[in-house]
Kinemage of the C-alpha trace (Angstrom):
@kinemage 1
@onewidth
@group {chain A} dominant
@subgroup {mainchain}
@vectorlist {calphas} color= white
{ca unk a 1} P -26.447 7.945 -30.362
{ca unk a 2} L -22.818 7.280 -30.431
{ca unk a 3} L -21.594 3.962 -30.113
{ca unk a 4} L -20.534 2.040 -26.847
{ca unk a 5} L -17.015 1.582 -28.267
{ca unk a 6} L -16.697 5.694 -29.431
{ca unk a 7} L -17.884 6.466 -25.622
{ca unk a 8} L -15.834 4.685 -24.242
{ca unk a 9} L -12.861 6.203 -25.959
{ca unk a 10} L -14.004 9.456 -25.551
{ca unk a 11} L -14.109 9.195 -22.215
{ca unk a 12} L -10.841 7.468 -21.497
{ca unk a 13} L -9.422 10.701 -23.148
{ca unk a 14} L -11.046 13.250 -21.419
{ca unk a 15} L -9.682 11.104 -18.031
{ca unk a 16} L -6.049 11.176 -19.693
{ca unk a 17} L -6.546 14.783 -20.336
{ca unk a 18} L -7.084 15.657 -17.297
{ca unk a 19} L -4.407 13.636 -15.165
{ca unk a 20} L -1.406 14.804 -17.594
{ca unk a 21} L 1.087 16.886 -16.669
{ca unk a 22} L 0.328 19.926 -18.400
{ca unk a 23} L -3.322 19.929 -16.983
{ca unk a 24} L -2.067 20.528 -14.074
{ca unk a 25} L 0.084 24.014 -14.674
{ca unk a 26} L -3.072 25.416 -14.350
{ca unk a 27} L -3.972 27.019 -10.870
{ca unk a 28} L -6.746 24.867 -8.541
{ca unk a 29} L -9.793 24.954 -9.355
{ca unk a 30} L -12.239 27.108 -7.505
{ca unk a 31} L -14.387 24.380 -5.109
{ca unk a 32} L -17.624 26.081 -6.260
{ca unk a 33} L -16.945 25.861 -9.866
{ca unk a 34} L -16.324 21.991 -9.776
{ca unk a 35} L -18.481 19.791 -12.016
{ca unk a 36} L -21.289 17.430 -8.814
{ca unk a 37} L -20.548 14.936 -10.762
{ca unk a 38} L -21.350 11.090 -8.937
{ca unk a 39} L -18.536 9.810 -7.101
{ca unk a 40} L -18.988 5.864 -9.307
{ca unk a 41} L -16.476 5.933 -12.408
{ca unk a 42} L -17.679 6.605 -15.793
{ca unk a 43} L -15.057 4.436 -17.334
{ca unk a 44} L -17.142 1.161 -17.077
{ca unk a 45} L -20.721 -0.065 -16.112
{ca unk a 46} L -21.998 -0.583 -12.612
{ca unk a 47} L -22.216 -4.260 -13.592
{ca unk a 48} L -18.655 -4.392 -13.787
{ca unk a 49} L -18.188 -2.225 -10.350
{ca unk a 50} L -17.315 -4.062 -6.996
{ca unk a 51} L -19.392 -4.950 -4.188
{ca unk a 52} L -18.655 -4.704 -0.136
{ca unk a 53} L -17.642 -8.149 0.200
{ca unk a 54} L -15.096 -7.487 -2.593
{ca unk a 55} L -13.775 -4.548 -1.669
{ca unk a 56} L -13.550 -5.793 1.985
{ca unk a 57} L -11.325 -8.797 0.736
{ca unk a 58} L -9.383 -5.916 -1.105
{ca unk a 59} L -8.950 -4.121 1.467
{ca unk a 60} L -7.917 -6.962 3.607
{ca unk a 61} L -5.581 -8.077 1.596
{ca unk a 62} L -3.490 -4.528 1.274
{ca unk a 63} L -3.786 -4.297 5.085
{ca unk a 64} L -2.256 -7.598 5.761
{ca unk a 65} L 0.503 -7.769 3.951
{ca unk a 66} L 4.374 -8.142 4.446
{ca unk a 67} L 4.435 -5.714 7.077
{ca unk a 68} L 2.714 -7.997 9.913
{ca unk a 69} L 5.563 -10.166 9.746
{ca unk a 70} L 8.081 -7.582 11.212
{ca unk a 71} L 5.936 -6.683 14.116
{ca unk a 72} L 7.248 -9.701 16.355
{ca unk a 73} L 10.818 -8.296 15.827
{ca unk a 74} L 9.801 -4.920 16.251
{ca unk a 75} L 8.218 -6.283 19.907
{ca unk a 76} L 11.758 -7.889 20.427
{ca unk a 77} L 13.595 -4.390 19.507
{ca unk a 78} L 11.107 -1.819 21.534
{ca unk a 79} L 9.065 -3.880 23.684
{ca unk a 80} L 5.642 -5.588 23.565
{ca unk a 81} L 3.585 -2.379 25.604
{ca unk a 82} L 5.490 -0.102 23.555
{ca unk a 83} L 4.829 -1.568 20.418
{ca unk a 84} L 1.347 -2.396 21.169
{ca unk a 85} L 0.191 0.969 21.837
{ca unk a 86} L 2.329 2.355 18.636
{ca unk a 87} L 0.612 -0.204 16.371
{ca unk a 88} L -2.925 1.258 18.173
{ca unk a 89} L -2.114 4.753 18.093
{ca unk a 90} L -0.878 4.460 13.854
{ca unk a 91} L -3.706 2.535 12.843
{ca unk a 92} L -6.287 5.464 14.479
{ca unk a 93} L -4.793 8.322 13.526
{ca unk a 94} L -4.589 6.384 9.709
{ca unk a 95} L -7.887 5.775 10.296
{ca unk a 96} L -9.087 9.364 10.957
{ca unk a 97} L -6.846 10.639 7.982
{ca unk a 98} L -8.623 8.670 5.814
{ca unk a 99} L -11.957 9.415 7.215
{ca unk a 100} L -11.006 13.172 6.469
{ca unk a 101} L -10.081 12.708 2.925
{ca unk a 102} L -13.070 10.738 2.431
{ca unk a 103} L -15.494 13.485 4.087
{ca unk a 104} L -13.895 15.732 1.671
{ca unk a 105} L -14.620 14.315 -1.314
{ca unk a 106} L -18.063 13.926 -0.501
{ca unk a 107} L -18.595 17.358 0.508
{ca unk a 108} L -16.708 18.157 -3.022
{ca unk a 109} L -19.048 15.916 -4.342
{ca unk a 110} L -16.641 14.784 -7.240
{ca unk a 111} L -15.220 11.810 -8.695
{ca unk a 112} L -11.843 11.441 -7.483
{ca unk a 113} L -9.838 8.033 -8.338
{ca unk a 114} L -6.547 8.557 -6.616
{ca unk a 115} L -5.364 10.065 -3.214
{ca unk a 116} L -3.070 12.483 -5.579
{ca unk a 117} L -6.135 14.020 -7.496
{ca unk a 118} L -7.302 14.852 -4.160
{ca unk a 119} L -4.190 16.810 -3.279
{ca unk a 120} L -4.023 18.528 -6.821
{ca unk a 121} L -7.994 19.793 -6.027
{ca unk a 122} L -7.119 20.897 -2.756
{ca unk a 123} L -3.902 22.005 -2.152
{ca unk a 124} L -2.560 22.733 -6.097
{ca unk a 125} L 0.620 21.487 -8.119
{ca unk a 126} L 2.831 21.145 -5.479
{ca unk a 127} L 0.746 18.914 -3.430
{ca unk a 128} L -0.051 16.644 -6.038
{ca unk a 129} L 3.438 16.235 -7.181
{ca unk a 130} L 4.213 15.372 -3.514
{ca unk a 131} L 1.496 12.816 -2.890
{ca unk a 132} L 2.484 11.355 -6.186
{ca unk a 133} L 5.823 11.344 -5.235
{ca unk a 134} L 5.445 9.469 -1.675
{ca unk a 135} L 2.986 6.949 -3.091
{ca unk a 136} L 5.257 5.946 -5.986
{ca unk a 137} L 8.320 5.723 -3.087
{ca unk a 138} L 5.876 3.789 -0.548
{ca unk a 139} L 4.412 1.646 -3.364
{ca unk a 140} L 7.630 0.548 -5.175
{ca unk a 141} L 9.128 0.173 -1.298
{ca unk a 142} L 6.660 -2.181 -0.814
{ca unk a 143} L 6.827 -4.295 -3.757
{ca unk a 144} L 10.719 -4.318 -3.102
{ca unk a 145} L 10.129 -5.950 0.310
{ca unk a 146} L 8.057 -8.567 -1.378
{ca unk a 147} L 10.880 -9.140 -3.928
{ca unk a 148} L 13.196 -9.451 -1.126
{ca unk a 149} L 10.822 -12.170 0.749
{ca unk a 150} L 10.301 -13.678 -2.728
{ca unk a 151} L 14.737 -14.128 -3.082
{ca unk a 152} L 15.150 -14.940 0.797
{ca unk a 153} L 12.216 -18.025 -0.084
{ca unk a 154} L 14.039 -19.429 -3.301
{ca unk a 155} L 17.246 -19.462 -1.353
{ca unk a 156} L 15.755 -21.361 1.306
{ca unk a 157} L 14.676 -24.195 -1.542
{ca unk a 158} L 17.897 -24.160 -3.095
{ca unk a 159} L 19.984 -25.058 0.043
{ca unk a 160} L 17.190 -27.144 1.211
{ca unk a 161} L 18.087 -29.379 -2.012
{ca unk a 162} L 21.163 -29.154 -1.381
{ca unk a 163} L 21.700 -27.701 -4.521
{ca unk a 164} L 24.726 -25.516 -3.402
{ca unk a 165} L 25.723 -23.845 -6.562
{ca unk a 166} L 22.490 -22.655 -6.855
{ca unk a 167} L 21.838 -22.300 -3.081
{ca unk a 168} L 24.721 -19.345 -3.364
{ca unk a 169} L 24.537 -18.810 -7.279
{ca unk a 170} L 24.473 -14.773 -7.538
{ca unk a 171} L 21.417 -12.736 -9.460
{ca unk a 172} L 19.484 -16.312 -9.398
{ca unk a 173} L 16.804 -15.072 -7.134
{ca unk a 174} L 16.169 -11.824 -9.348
{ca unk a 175} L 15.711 -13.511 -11.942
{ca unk a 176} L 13.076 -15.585 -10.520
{ca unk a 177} L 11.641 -12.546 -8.860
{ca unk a 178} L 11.610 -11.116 -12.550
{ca unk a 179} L 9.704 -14.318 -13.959
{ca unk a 180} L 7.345 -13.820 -11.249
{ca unk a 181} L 6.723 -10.312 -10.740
{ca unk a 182} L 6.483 -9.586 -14.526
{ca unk a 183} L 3.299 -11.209 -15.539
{ca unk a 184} L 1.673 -10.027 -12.513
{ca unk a 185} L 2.593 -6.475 -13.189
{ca unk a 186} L 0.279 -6.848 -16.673
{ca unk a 187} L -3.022 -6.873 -14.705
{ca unk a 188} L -4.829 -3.776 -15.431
{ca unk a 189} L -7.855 -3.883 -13.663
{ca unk a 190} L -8.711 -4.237 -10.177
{ca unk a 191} L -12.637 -5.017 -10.550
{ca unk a 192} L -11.441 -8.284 -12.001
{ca unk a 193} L -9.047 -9.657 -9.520
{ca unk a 194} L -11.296 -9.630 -6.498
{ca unk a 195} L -11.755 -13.967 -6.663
{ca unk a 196} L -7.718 -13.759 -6.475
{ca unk a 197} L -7.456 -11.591 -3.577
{ca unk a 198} L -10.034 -13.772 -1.543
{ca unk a 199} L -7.899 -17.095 -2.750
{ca unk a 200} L -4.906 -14.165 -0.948
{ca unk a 201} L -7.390 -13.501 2.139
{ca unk a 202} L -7.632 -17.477 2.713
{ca unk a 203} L -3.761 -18.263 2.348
{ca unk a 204} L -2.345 -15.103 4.624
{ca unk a 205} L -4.976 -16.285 7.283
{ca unk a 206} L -4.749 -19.805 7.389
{ca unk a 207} L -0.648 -18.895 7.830
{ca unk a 208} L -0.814 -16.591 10.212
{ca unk a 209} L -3.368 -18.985 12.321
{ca unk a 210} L -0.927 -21.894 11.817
{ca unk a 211} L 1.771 -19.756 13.703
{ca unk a 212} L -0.456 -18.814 16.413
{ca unk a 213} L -1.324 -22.302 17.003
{ca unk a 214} L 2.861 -23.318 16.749
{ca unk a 215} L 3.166 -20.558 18.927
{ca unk a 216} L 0.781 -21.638 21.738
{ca unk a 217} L 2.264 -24.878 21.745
{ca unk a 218} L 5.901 -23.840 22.552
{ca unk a 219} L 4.444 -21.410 24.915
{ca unk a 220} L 2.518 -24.363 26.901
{ca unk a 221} L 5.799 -26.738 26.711
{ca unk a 222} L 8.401 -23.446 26.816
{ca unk a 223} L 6.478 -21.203 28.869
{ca unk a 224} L 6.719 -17.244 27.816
{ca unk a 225} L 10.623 -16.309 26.656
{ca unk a 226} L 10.020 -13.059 25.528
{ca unk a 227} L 9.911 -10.608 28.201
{ca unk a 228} L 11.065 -7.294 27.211
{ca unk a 229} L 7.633 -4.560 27.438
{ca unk a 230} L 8.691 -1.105 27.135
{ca unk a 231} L 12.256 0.314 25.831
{ca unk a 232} L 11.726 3.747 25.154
{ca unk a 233} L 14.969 4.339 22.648
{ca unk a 234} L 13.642 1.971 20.638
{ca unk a 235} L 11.020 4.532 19.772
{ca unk a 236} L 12.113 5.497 15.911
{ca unk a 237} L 12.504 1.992 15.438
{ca unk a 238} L 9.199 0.295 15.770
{ca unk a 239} L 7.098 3.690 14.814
{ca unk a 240} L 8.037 3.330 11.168
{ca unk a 241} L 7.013 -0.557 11.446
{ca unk a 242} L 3.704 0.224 13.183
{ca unk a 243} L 2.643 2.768 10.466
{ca unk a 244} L 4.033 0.771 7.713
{ca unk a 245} L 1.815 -2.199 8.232
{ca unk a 246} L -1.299 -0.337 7.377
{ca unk a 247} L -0.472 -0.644 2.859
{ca unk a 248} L -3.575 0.096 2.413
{ca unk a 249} L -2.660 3.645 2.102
{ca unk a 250} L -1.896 4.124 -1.162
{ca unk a 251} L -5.258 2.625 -2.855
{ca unk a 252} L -8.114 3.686 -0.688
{ca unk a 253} L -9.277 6.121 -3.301
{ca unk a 254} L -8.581 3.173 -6.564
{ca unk a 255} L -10.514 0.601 -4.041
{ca unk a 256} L -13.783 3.822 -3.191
{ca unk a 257} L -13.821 4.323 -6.453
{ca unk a 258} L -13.954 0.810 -7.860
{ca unk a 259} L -17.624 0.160 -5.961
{ca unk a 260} L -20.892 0.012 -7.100
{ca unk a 261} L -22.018 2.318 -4.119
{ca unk a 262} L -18.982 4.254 -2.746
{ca unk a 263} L -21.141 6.031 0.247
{ca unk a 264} L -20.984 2.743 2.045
{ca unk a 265} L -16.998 2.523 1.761
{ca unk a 266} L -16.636 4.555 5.489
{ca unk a 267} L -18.469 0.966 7.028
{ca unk a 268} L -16.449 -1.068 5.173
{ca unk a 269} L -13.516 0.432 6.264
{ca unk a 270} L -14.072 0.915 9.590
{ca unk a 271} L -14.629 -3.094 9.987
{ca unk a 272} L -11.620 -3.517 8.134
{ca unk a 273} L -9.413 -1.037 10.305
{ca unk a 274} L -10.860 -2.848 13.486
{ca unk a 275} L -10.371 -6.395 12.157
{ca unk a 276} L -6.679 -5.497 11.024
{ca unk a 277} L -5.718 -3.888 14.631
{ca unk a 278} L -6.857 -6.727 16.431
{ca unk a 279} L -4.395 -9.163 14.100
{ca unk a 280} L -1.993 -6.249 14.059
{ca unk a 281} L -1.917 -6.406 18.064
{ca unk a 282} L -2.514 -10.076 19.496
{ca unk a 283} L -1.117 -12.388 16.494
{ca unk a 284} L 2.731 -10.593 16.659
{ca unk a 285} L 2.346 -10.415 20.637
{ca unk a 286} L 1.904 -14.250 20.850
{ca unk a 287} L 4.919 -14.822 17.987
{ca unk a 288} L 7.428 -12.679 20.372
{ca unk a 289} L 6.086 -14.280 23.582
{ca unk a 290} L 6.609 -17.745 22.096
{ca unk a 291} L 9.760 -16.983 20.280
{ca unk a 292} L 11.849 -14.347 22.022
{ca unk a 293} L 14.863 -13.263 21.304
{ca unk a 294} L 15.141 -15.739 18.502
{ca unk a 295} L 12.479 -14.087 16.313
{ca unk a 296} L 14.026 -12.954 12.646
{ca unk a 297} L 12.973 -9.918 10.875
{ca unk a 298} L 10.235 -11.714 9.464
{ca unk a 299} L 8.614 -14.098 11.541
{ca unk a 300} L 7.327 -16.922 8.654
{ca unk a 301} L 11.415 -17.748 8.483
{ca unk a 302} L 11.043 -18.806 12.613
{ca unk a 303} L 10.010 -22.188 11.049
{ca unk a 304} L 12.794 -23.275 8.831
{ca unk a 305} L 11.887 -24.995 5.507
{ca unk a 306} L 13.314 -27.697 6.808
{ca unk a 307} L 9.857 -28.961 8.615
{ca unk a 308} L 6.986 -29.741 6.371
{ca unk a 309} L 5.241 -27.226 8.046
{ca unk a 310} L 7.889 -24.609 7.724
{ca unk a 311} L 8.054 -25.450 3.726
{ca unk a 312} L 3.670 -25.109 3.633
{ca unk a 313} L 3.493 -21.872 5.127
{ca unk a 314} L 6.495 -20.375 3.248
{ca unk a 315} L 5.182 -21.642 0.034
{ca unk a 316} L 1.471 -20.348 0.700
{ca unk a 317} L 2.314 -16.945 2.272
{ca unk a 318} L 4.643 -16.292 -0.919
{ca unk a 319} L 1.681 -17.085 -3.386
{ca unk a 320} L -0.726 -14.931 -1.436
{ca unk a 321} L 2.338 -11.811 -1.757
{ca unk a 322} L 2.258 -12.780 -5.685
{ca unk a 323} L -1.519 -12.090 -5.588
{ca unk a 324} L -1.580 -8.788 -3.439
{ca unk a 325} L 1.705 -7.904 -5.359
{ca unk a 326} L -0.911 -5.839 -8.790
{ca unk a 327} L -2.804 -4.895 -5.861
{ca unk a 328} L -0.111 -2.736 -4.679
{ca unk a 329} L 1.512 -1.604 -8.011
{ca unk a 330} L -1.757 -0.176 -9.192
{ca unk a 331} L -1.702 3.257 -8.183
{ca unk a 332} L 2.111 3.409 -9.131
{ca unk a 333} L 1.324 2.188 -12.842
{ca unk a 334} L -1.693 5.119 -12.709
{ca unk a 335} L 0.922 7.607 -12.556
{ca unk a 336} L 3.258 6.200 -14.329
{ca unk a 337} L 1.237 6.175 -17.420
{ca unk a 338} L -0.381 9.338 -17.148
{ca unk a 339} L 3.445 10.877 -17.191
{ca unk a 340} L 4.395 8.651 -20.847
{ca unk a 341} L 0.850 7.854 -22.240
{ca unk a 342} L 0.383 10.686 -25.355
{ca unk a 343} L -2.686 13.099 -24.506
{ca unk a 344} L -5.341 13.155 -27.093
{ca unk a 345} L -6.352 16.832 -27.378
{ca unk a 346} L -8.193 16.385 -30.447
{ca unk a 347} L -11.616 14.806 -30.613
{ca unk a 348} L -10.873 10.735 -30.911
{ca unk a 349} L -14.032 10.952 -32.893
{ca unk a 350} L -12.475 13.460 -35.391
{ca unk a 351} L -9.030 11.408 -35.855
{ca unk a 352} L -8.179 9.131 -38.623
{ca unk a 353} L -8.363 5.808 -37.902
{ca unk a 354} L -5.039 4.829 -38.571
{ca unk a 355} L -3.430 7.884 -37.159
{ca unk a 356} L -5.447 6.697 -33.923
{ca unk a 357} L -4.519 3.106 -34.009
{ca unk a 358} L -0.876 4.057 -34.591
{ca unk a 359} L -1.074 6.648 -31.378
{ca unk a 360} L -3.270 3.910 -29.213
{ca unk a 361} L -0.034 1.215 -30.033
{ca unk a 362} L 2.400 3.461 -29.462
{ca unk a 363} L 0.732 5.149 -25.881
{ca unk a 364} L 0.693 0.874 -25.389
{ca unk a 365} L 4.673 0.026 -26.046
{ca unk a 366} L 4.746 3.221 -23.626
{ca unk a 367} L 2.961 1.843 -21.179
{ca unk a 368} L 4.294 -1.650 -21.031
{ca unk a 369} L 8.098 0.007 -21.288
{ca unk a 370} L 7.256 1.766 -18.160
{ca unk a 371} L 5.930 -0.775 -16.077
{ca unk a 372} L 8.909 -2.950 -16.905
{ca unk a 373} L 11.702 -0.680 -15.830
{ca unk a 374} L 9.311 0.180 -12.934
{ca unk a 375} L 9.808 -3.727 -12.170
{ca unk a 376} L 13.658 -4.178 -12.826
{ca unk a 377} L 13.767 -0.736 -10.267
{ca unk a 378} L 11.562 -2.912 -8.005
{ca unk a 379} L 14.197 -5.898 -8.225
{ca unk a 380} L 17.259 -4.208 -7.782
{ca unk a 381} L 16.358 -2.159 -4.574
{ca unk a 382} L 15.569 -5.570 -3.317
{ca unk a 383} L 18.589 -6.752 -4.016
{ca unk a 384} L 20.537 -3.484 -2.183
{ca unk a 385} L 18.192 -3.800 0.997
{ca unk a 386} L 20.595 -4.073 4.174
{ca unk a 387} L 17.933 -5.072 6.117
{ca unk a 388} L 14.348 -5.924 5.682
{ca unk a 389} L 12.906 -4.425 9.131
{ca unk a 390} L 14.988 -1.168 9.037
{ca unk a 391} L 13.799 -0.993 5.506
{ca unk a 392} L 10.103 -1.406 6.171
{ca unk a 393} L 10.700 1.788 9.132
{ca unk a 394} L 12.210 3.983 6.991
{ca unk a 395} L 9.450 3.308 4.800
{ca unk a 396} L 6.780 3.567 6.841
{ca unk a 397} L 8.628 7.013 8.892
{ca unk a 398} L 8.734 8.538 5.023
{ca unk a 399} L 6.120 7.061 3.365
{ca unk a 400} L 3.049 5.609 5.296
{ca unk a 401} L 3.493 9.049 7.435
{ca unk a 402} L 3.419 11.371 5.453
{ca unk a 403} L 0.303 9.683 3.502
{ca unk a 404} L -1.307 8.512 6.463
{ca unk a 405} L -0.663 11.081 9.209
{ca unk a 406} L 0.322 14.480 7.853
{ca unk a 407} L -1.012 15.096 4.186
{ca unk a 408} L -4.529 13.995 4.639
{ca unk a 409} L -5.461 15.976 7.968
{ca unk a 410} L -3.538 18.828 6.207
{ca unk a 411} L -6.128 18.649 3.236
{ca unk a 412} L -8.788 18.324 5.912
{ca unk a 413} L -7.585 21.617 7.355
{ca unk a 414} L -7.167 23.693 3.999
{ca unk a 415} L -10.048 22.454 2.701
{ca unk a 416} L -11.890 24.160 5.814
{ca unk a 417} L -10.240 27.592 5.524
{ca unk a 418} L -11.143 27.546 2.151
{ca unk a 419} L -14.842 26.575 2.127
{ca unk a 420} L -16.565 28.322 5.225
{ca unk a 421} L -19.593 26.591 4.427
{ca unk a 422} L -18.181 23.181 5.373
{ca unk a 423} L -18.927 21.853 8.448
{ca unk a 424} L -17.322 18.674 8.895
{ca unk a 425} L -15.109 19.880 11.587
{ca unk a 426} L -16.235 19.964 15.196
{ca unk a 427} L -13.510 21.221 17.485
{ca unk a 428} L -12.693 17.652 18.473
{ca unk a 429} L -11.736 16.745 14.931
{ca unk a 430} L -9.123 19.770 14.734
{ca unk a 431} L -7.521 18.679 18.237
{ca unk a 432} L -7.011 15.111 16.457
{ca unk a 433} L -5.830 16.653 13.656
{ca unk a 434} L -3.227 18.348 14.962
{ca unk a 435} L -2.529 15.237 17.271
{ca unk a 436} L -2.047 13.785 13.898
{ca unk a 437} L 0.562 16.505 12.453
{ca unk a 438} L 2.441 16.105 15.744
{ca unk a 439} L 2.762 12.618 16.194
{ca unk a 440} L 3.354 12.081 12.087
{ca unk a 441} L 6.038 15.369 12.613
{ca unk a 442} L 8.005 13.724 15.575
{ca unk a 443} L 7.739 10.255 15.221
{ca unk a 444} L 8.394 10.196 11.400
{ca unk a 445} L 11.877 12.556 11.907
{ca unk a 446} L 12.971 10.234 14.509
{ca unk a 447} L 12.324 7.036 12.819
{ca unk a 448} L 14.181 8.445 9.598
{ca unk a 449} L 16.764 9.812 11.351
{ca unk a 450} L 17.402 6.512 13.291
{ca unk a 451} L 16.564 4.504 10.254
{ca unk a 452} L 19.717 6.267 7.951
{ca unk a 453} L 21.889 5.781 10.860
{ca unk a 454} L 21.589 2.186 11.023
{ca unk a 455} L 21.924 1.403 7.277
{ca unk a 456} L 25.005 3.679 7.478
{ca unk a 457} L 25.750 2.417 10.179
{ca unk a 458} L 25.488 -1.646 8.534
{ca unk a 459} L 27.364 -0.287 5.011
């Protein structure tokens, strides 16, 4: 019997293997011919797998993120009936896309770690290079809009203390961003950061709680100031917002595959989806309604650092972003690596020990080179953002669309042509999928269209 430490590496290869480039010149595999192997990784024990309470905090966590913090404006830009039934309308049809992709796999009945691996199975190279593509744009996007919170926060300390040369000092807030971001982009496994994201789970909800109650308040002495419901031309502007909230996109399939049972992931994502839409809908609703037309692009900044209160919920909202920040990174550093990282195609077993430690170091500097200019990237698109909330649309129109709305229903529907035997598709589940490609087809042109024109528009 071979021992635990040769297994491992054997398998870690035969996972490289596979997800390197030149794996994937070859033409999809037949559906019939694929291995039924079980859907729970190989790469480490069931011990070390994650439970539904975990995953749920995960999930949580990636769901409410940055993104719920532009919703208010996007009510004061488009209207709160408007926005409302956006924000319902994105998170369902997200919902059913990744019900589809899910259904999928299980029919496939194959371990698939990634939303991209899905593509390449289904739909070849060229959808795999896509997905990759739009998760490492959506991803990085992401991360940038945290960076940009993260700079917009230290600024607010520095003039707060009145230290003025630092308070305007240029590159200051990168470099904190860097000093941050950096150690947090060294976490390599998600099974052991659950405890962190609940610490996350606790901080984003006691902040967002602490609004609503400031927001009741000046509602009850102010009365309701916002008042604008539907504006239609505001259309492109809030769909990109109202899709883009929902980060969980781009690590369902690292978060299924990280459990201990992944059949029971469908439950724990429906809660989560229902729980999110509900905060997605009434929190932001109450924010406009309280603040109006003074609401900034990101509503934590309505309370200025100034107040105690202002300072608390700034300071805890920006450690709960540091904590989801790996969370989000993840699937960008899985591609990342598979595209530098050295594939073993001899036998690990059969290699000389030194001539394997010297290609497991260098695969390592690899790695570690790539997720630092993948920060530094991360940091100076942050720093060229005109805008956070146009920013966040145009992500969300490109992005969260494409892998929310139109690739997964898309797989759903090839998949089907391909494999007569599957019958996951009652008529009703077509007519929503092409609701899907038609709402993700229109609403995503618009928003990107409308999105360009405004940063041109601002440059």
């Amino acid at each position: 019997m071979k021992p635990e430490k040769e297994v491992d590496i054997a398998i870690e290869t035969t996972a490289l293997t596979v997800s390197s480039p030149e794996h994937h010149n070859i033409s999809p595999p037949s559906f019939h011919d694929i291995p039924r192997d079980s859907a729970v990784s190989k790469s480490s024990s069931i011990d070390e797998k994650s439970g539904e309470l975990e995953i749920s905090c995960n999930l949580f966590k990636s769901f409410v993120g940055i993104g719920i913090l532009s919703l208010s404006y996007g009510m004061k830009e488009a209207g709160i009936i408007l926005a409302n039934l956006l924000i319902i309308l994105c998170s369902f049809l997200t919902f059913w896309s990744i019900s589809v992709c899910v259904k999928v796999v299980d029919h496939m009945n194959v371990k698939v770690v990634s939303f991209s691996d899905l593509c390449y199975l289904v739909t070849g190279r060229w959808g795999f290079i896509t997905a990759r593509f739009c998760v490492v744009v959506l991803q990085v996007g992401v991360c940038a809009v945290y960076c940009s919170f993260f700079g917009i926060f230290f600024n607010n300390v520095f003039c707060y203390a009145g230290i003025q040369s630092l308070c305007t000092y240029f590159g200051l807030d990168l470099l904190l961003c860097l000093l941050i971001i950096i150690p947090l982009s060294l976490v390599k496994n998600l099974t052991n950061y659950n405890r962190f994201s609940l610490l996350a789970n606790v901080f984003v909800v006691t902040v967002l709680l602490v609004f609503f109650a400031k927001s009741c308040q000046r509602i009850s002495s102010d009365g309701l100031v916002g008042h604008d419901m539907f504006i239609f031309e505001k259309f492109p502007f809030i769909f990109g917002i109202s899709i883009f909230v929902i980060e969980c996109i781009g690590i369902v399939f690292e978060m299924r595959d990280s459990m201990k049972e992944p059949h029971k992931f469908q439950s724990v994502l429906i809660k989560n989806f229902v729980i999110a839409t509900a905060i997605y809908t009434i929190l932001p609703t109450i924010y406009y309604l309280s603040f109006g037309d003074s609401v900034k692009e990101l509503i934590i900044f309505n309370i200025p650092i100034e107040n105690p209160l202002g300072m608390a919920v700034q300071i805890l909202y920006a450690i709960a972003l540091c904590i989801s920040y790996p969370l989000q990174l993840f699937p960008v550093f899985i591609i990342i690596e598979s595209l530098v990282s050295t594939p073993e195609k001899e036998n690990l077993l059969l290699l000389d020990k030194t001539a394997h430690n010297k290609r497991k170091t260098l695969n390592k500097i690899k790695i570690y080179l790539a997720r630092l200019f993948i920060v530094c990237v991360i940091v100076v698109i942050s720093w060229c953002i005109p805008g956070i909330a146009v920013f966040i649309n145009l992500l969300g129109a490109f992005g969260s669309t494409t892998l929310g709305m139109l690739f997964p229903v898309m797989i759903g529907e090839i998949y089907l042509y391909r494999n007569k035997d599957y019958k996951g598709y009652p008529l009703y589940s077509r007519i929503i999928n092409w609701i899907s490609l038609t709402v993700g087809m229109i609403g995503g042109g618009l928003a990107i269209t409308f999105s360009i024109m405004k940063i041109a528009h601002g440059s």
